[in-house]
C-alpha positions as CSV (number, residue, x, y, z in Angstrom):
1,X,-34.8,-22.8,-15.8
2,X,-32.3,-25.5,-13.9
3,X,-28.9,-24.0,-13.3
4,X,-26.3,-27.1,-12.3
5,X,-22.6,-26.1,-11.4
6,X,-19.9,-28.8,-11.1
7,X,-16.3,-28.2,-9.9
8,X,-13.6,-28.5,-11.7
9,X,-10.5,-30.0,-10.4
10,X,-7.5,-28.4,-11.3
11,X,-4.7,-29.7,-13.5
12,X,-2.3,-32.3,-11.4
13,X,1.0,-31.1,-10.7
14,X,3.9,-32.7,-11.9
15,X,7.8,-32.3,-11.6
16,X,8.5,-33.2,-15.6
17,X,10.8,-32.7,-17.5
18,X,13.1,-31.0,-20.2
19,X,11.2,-27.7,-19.1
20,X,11.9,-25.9,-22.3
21,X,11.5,-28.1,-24.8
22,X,15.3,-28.2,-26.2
23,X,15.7,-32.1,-25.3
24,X,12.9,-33.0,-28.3
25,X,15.2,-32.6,-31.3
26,X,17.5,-34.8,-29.8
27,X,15.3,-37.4,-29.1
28,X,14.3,-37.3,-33.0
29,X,17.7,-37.3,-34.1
30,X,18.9,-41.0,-31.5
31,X,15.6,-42.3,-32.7
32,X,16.7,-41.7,-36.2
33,X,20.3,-42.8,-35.7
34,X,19.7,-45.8,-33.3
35,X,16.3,-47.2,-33.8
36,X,14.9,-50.5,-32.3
37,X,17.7,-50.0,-29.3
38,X,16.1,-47.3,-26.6
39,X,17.2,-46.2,-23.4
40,X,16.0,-49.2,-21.4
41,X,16.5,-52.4,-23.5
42,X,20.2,-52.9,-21.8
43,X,20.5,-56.5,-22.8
44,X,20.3,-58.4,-26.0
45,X,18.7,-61.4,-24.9
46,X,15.7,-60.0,-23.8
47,X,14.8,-59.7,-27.7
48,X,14.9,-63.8,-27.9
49,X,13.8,-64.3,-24.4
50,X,10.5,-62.8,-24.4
51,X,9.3,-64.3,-28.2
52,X,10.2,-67.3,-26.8
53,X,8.5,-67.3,-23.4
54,X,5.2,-66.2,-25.3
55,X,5.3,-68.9,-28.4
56,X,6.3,-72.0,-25.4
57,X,3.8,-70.8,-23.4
58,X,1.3,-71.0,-26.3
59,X,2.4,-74.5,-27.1
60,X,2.1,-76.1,-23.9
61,X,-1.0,-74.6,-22.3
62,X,-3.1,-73.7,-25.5
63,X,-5.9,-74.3,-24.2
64,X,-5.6,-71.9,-21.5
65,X,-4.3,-69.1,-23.2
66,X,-6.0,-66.0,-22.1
67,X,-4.2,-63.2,-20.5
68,X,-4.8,-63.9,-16.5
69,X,-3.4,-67.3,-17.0
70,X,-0.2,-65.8,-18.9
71,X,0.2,-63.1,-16.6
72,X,0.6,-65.4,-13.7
73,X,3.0,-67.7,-15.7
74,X,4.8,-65.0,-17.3
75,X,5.6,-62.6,-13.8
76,X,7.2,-65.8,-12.6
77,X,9.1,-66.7,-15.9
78,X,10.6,-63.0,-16.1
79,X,11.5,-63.7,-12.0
80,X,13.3,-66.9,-12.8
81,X,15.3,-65.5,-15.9
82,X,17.1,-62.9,-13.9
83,X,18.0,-65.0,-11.2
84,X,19.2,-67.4,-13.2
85,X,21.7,-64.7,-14.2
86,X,22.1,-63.6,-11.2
87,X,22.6,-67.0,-9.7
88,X,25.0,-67.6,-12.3
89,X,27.2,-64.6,-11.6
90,X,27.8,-65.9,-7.9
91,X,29.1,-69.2,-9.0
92,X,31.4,-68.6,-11.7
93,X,34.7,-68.2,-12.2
94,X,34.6,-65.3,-14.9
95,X,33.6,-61.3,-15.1
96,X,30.4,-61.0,-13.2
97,X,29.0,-58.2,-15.6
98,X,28.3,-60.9,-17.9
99,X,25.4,-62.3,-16.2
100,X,23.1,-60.3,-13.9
101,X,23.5,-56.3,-14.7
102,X,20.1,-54.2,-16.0
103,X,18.2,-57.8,-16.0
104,X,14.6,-56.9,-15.0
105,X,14.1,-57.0,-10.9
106,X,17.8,-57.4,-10.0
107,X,17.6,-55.3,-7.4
108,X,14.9,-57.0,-5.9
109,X,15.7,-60.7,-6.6
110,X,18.8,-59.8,-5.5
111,X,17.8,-61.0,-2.0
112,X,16.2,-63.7,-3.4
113,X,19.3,-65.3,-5.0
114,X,21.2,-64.6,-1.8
115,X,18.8,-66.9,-0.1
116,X,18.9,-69.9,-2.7
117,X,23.1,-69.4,-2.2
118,X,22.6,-70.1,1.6
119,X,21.0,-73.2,0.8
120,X,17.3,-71.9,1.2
121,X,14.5,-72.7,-1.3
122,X,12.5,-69.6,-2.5
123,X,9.5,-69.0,-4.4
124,X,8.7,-67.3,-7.0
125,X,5.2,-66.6,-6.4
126,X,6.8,-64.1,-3.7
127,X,8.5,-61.8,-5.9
128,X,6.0,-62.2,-8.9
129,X,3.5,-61.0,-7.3
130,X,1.0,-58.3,-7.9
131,X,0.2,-57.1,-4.3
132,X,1.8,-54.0,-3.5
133,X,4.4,-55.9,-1.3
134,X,8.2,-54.7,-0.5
135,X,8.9,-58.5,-2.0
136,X,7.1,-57.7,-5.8
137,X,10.0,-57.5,-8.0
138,X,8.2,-55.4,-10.5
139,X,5.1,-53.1,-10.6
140,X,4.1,-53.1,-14.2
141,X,2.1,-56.4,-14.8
142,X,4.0,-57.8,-17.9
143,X,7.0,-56.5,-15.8
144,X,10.1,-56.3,-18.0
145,X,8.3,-56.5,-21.3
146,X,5.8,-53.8,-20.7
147,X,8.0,-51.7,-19.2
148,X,11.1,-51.8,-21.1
149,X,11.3,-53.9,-23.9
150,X,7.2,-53.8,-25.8
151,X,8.1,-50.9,-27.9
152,X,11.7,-51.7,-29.7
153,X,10.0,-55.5,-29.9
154,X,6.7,-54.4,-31.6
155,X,9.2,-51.7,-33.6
156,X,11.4,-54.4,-34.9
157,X,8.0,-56.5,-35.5
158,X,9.3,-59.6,-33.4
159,X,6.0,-58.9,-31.5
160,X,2.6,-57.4,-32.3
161,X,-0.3,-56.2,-30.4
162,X,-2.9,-59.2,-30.8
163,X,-5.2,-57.7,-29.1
164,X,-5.2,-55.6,-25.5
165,X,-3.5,-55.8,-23.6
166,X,-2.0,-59.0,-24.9
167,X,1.1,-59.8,-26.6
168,X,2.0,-62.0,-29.2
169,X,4.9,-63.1,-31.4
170,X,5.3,-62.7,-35.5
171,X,5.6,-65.2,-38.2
172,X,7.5,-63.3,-40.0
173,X,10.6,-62.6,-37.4
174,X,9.5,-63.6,-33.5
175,X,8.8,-67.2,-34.3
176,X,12.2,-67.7,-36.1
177,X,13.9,-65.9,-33.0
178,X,11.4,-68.0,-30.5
179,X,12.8,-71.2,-31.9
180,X,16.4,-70.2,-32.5
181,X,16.4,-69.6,-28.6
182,X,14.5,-73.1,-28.0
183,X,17.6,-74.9,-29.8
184,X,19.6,-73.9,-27.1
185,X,17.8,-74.0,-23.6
186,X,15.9,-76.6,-22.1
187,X,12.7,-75.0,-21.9
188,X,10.8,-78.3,-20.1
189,X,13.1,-77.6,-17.1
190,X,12.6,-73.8,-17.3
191,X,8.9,-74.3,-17.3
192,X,8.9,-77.1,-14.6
193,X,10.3,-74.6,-12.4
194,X,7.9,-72.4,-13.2
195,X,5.2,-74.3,-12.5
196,X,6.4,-75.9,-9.0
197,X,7.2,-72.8,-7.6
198,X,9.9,-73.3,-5.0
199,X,13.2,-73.0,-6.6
200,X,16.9,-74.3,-5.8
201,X,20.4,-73.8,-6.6
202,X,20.1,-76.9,-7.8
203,X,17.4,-75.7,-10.2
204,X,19.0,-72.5,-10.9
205,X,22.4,-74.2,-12.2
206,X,20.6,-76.7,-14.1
207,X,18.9,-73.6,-16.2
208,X,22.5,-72.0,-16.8
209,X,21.8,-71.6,-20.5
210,X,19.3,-69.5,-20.2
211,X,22.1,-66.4,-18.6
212,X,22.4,-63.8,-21.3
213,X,26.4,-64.6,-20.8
214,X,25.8,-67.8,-23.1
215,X,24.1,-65.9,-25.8
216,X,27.4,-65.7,-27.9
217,X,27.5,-69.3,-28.2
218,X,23.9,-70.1,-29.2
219,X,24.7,-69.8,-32.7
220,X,21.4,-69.9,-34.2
221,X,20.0,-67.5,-31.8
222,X,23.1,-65.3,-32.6
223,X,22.6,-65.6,-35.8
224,X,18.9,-64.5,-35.6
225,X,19.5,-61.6,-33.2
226,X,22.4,-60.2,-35.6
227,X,20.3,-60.6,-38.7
228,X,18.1,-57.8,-36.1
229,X,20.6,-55.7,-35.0
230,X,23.0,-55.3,-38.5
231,X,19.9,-56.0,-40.5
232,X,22.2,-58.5,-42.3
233,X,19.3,-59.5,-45.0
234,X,18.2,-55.7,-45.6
235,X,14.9,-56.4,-44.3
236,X,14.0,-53.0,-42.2
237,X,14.9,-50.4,-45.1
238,X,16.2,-46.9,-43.8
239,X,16.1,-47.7,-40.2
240,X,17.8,-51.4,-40.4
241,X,20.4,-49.1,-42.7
242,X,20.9,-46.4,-39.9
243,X,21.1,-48.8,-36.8
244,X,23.8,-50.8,-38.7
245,X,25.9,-47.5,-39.2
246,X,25.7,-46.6,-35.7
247,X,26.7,-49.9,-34.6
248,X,29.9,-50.2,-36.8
249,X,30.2,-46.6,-36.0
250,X,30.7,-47.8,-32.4
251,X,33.2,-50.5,-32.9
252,X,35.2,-48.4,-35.5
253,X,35.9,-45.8,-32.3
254,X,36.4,-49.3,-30.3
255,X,38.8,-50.5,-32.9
256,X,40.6,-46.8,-33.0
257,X,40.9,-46.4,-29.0
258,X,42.6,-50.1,-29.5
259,X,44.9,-48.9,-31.6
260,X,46.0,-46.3,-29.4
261,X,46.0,-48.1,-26.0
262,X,43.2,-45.9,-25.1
263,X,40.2,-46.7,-22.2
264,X,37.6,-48.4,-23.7
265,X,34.3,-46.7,-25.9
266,X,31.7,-45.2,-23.2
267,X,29.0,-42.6,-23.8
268,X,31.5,-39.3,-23.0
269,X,34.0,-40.9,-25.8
270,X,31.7,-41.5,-28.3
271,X,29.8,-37.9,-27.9
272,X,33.8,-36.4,-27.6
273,X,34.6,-38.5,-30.6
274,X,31.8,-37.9,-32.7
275,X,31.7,-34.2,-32.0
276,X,35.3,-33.3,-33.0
277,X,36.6,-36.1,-34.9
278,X,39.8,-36.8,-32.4
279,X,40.8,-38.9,-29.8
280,X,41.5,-38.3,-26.0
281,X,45.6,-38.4,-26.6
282,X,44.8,-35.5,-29.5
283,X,44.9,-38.0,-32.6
284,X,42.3,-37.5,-35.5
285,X,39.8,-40.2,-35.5
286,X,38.7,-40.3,-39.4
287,X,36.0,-43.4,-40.0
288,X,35.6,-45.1,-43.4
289,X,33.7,-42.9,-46.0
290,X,30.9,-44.8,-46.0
291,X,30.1,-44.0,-42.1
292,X,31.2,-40.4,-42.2
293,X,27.9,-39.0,-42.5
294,X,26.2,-41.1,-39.6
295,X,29.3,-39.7,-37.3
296,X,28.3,-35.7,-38.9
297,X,24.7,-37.4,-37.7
298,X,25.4,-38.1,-34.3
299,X,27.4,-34.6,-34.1
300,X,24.8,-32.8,-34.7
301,X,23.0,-34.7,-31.9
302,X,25.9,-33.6,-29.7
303,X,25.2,-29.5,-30.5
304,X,22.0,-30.0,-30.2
305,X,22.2,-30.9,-26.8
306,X,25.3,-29.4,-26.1
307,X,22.4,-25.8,-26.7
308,X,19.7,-27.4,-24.6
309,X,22.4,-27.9,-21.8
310,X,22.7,-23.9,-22.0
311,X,19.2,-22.8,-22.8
312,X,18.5,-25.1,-19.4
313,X,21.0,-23.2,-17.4
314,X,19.4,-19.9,-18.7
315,X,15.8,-21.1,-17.2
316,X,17.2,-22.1,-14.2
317,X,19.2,-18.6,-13.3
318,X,16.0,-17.3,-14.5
319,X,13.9,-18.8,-11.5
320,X,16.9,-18.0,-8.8
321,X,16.4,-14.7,-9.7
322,X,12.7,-14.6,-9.7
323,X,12.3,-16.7,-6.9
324,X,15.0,-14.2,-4.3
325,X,12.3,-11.5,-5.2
326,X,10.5,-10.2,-2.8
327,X,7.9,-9.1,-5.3
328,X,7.1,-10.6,-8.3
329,X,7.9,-9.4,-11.6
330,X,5.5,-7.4,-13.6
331,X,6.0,-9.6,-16.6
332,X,8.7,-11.8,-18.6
333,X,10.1,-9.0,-20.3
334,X,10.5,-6.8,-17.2
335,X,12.5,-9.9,-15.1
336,X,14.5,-10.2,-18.5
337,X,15.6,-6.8,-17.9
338,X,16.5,-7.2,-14.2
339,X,18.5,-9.8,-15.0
340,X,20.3,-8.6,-18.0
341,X,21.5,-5.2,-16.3
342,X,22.7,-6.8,-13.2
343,X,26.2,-5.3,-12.3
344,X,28.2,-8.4,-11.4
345,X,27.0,-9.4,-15.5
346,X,28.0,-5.9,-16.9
347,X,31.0,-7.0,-15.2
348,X,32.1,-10.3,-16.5
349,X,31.2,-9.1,-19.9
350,X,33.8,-6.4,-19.4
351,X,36.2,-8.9,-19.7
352,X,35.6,-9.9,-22.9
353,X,36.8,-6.8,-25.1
354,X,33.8,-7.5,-27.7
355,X,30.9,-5.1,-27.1
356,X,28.5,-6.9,-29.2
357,X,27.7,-10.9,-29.8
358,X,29.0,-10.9,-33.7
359,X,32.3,-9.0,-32.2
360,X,32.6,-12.0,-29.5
361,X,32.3,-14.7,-32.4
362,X,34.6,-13.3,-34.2
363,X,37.2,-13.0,-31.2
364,X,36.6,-16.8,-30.4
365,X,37.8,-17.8,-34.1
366,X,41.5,-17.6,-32.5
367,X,40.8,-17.6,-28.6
368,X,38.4,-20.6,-28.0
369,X,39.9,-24.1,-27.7
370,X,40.3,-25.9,-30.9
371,X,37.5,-28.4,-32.0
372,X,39.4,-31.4,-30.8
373,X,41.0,-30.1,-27.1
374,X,37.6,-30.9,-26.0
375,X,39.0,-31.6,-22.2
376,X,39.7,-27.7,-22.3
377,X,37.6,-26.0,-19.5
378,X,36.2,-23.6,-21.7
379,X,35.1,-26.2,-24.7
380,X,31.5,-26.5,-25.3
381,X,31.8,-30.0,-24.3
382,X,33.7,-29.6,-21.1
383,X,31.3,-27.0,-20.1
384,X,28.5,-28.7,-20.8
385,X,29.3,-31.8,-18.8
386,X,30.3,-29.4,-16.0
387,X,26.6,-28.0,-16.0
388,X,24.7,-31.3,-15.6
389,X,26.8,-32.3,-12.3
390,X,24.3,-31.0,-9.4
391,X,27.1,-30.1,-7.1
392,X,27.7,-27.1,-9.6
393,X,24.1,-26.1,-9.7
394,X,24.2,-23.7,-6.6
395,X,28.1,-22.3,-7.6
396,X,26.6,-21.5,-11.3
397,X,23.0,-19.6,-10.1
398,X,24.2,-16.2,-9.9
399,X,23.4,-13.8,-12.9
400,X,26.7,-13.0,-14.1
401,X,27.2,-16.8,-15.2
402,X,25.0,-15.5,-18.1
403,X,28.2,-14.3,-19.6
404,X,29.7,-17.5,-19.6
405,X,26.3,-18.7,-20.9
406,X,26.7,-16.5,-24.0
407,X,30.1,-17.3,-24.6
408,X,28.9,-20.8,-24.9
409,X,26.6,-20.2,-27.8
410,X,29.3,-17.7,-29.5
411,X,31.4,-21.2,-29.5
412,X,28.4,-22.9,-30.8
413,X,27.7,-20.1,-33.5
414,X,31.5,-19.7,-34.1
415,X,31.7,-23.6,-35.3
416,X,28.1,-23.9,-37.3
417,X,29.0,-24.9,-40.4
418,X,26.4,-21.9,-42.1
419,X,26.7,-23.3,-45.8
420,X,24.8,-26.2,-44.7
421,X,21.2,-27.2,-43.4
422,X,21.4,-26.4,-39.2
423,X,20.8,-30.4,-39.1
424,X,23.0,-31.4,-41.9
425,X,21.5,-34.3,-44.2
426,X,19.0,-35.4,-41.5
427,X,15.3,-35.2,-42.1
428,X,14.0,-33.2,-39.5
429,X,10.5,-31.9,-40.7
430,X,9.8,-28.7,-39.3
431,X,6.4,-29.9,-37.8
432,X,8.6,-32.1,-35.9
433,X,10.6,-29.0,-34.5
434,X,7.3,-27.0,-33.5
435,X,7.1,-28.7,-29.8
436,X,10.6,-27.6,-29.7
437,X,11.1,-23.5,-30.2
438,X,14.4,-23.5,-29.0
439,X,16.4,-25.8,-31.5
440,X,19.2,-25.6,-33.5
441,X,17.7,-23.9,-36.8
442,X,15.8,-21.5,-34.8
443,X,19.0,-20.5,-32.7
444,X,21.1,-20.1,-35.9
445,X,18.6,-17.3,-36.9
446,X,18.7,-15.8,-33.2
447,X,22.3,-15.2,-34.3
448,X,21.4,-13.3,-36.9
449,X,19.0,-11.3,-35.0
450,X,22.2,-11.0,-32.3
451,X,25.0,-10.5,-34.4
452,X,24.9,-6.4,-33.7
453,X,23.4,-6.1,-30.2
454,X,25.3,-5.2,-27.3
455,X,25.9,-8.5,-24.9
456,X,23.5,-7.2,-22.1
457,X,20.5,-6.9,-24.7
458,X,21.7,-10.2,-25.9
459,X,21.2,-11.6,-22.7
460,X,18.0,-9.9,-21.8
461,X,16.7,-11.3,-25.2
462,X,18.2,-15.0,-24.2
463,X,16.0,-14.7,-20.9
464,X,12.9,-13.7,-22.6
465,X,12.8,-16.1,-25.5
466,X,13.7,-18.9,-22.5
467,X,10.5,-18.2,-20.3
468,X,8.3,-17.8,-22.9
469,X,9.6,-21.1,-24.7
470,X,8.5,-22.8,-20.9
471,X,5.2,-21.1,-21.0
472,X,4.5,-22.4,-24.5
473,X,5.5,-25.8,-24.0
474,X,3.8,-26.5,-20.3
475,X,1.1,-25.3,-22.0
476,X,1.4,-27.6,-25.0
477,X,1.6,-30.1,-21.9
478,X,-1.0,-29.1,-20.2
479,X,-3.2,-29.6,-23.3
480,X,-2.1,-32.9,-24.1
481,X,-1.7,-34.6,-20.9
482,X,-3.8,-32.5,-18.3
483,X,-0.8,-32.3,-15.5
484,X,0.8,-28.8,-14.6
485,X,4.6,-28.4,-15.1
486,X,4.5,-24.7,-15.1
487,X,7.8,-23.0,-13.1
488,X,6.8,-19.5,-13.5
489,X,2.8,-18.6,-12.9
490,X,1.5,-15.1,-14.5
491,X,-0.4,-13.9,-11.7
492,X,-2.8,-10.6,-11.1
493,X,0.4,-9.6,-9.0
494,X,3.0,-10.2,-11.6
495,X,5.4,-13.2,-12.6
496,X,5.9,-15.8,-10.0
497,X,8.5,-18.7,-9.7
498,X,7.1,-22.1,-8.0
499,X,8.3,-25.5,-7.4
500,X,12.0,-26.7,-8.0
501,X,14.2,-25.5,-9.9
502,X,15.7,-28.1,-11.8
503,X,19.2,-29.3,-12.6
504,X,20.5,-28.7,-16.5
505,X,20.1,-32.6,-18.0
506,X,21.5,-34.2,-20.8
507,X,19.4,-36.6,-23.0
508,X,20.5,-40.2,-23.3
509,X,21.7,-40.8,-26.8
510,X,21.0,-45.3,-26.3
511,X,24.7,-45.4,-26.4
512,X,25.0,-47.1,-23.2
513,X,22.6,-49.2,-24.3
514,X,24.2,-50.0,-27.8
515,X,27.5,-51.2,-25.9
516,X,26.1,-53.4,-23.6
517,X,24.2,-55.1,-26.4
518,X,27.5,-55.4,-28.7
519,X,29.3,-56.9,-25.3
520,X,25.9,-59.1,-25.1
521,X,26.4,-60.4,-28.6
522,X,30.4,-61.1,-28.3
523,X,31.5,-58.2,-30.2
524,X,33.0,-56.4,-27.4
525,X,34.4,-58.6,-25.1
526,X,36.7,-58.1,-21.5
527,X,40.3,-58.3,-22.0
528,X,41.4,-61.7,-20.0
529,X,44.3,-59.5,-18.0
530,X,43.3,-57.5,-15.1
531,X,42.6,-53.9,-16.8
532,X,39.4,-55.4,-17.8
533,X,39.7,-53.2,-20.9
534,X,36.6,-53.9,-23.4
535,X,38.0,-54.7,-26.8
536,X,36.5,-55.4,-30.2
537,X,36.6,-58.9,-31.0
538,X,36.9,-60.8,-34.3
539,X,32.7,-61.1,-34.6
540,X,33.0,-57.3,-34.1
541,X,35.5,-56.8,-36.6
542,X,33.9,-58.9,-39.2
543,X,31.0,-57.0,-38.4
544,X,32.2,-53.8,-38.6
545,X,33.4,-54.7,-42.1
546,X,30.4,-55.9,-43.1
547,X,28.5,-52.8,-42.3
548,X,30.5,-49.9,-44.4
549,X,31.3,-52.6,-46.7
């Protein structure tokens, strides 16, 4: 009998991230709310750009249209379309956020403007390349598409998959979009410089239509991208319905802040303004009927993550205290314990006056800052933020923070509205939720399970169900991907904390995002003074109308 042994390698370590799985329902719930606009597609004219490169690169070189050939045109097209913004930024007059910011390579082609601006020629071959050279201006081979802008394209159905790894635009929506976009640029000139290489000022200015800042007054490519964005014709069903709410969501809060000579909408004004229905100066914010329950929507998105911000700072106290040890633990449970009956904790929940979590609930219904004083240092929202900012990490390790931990989720428990659903009206399947333990309808019923425990068991409880959440879902990972992001080990010695110990994070709801593509589109636009205040302009309005209408 032949015995053959093999070794195995072992899993590949990996940093990763959201360690407990609390960022996943959040995710579902921006995907829902914002779809066909993620996290990287910052700029609107990337979603006529690239139909357009691929259809006028079919037309003029049919005949040699297989991949290599594109690839080598396309790196070099996605090259020159940055730093024709970029280019453009230096010599005009106006607001230089309208041209080069989040364009694909800016950082790198950066230097590469510079040069043409001293008078130098460049070439594009340089930064297009594929070599692994300081000079390559992306890594990915279809550079901005494939990295950034493939999926929300292929979601929206402006391009399809035609077959690997290759690229191609629809009949039904990309080729409308492709040739909207050729109405307004001279694409022979665009190509020409493609194909010779070496490239000017000269040649750069002559291609100025092609800078995202003149997308507002390319009407039939407007017209084409809005019909996208609002889903004007009704074409994308549910989602076209949810991303036109959001939007118009988004300029009503514009509108409102204009009203009351506020700063302009960001990410923190939205999630603030969402969450609690008020402004910063304390005024209600109340949006028409008709949007009310996308902003309940996006407030649940808020909580959500508002709990994975805590249940984060849990697992990190966690592994300080596992990792000062100078023996490990004998299990979970057992460092739950420690933790929980530290002095400096029994300490700061002395000053509480509620022995038990349903007793510190109840005290918060008159002590905690109202819903809309969200700038209050002890508002879930406040705190939150406060957490994520790395400079507080080492000022926030030491056990007893767990008491302002708890306090947190009594706020959280204290505002749940318990007559309805712990998402509201959105459709989150519970298969969805099971890569994510620790979510908002399995915290409700930790509440219940809390309501009559002392605070210390509460805590030692919190710990436990946090580790073992980790345990599940680096396994989960492990499974699916075959890389390691386990932060505690169970050893024949006990329970060991390893690698980093990572900084609480907050998920990125595409707001950002949203913005810069209503600014793109011309309805946001810079106020001509010098606050450079971003206001809502009449497109947006008429939009806005249009969309709760």
């Amino acid at each position: 009998m032949t015995i053959q042994t093999n070794w195995l390698a072992p899993p590949r370590t990996i940093g990763g991230l959201d360690h407990v799985g609390t960022q996943g329902p959040c995710i579902l719930i921006y995907s829902q709310l914002l779809p066909g606009i993620t996290n990287v597609t910052d700029r609107a004219r990337y979603y006529s750009f690239y139909p357009w490169l691929i259809r006028s690169y079919e037309e003029r070189d049919s005949k040699q249209a297989d991949f290599e050939s594109f690839l080598a045109a396309y790196r070099k097209a996605d090259c020159l379309f940055t730093m024709i913004a970029e280019r453009h930024a230096q010599v005009s007059n106006d607001d230089r956020t309208l041209h080069g910011p989040a364009m694909v390579g800016r950082e790198t082609l950066n230097e590469a403007v510079r040069h043409v601006g001293e008078g130098r020629s460049v070439r594009l071959s340089t930064y297009a390349t594929r070599d692994d050279s300081p000079a390559r201006y992306f890594a990915n081979r279809l550079g901005g598409l494939g990295q950034y802008y493939a999926g929300a394209l292929t979601q929206l159905d402006i391009l399809a998959m035609v077959k690997k790894p290759w690229l191609g635009y629809t009949e039904k929506r990309g080729k409308d979009i492709a040739d909207a976009f050729a109405g307004g640029v001279d694409g022979g000139a665009f190509w020409r410089a493609v194909d010779e290489d070496a490239v000017t000022g000269k040649t750069l200015d002559a291609l100025s239509d092609f800078c995202p800042c003149r997308l507002p007054r390319q009407h039939a490519e407007l017209g084409k991208l809005l019909d996208v964005f609002f889903d004007r014709k009704n074409e994308f069903e549910e989602e076209g319905v949810q991303r036109r709410r959001s939007l118009a969501l988004l300029l009503d809060l514009s509108l409102a802040l204009q009203a009351h000579e506020l700063p302009n909408v960001d990410e923190a004004t939205f999630r603030a303004a969402v969450y609690t229905g008020t402004l910063a100066n304390g005024s209600a914010w109340t949006p028409p009927e008709a949007l009310e329950n996308t902003r309940r929507a996006w407030a649940y998105y808020v909580r959500n993550d508002v709990l994975s911000v805590a249940v984060q700072k849990v697992f990190s106290i966690a592994l300080d205290a596992l990792a000062i040890k100078t023996e490990p633990a004998v299990s979970i449970e057992a460092v739950s314990k420690e933790i929980a009956d530290h002095p400096a904790l029994a300490k700061a929940f002395s000053r509480f006056n509620a022995k038990t979590f349903g007793a510190l609930c109840e005290s918060l219904q008159t002590k905690a800052p109202a819903i809309g004083s969200f700038a209050a240092d002890q508002h879930e929202l406040a705190w939150a933020t406060a957490r994520v900012s790395r400079e507080r990490q080492t000022l926030d390790q030491e056990p007893a923070f767990l008491a302002s931990v708890v306090k947190l989720l009594a706020i959280l428990r204290m505002r749940d509205d318990l007559t309805a659903p712990a998402y509201g009206s959105l459709v989150l399947d519970p298969a969805q939720l099971q890569d994510s333990p620790i979510n908002l309808r399995s915290f409700r019923e930790r509440c219940i399970k809390w309501a009559d425990m002392p605070l210390a068991v509460v805590v030692e409880d919190l710990v436990c169900w946090t580790l073992e959440t980790h345990l599940r879902v680096a396994l989960r990972k492990l499974r699916q991907s075959s890389t390691a992001t386990f932060r505690i080990h169970p050893t024949e010695r006990g329970i060991e904390a390893r690698g980093d110990i990572p900084v609480p994070a907050k998920t990125n709801p595409r707001i950002r995002q949203a913005i810069r593509i209503l600014w793109d589109i011309g309805a946001l636009a810079r106020h001509p003074d010098v606050s450079g205040q971003l206001l809502t302009t009449d497109l947006g309005v008429k939009l806005f109308e249009a969309a709760h209408a």
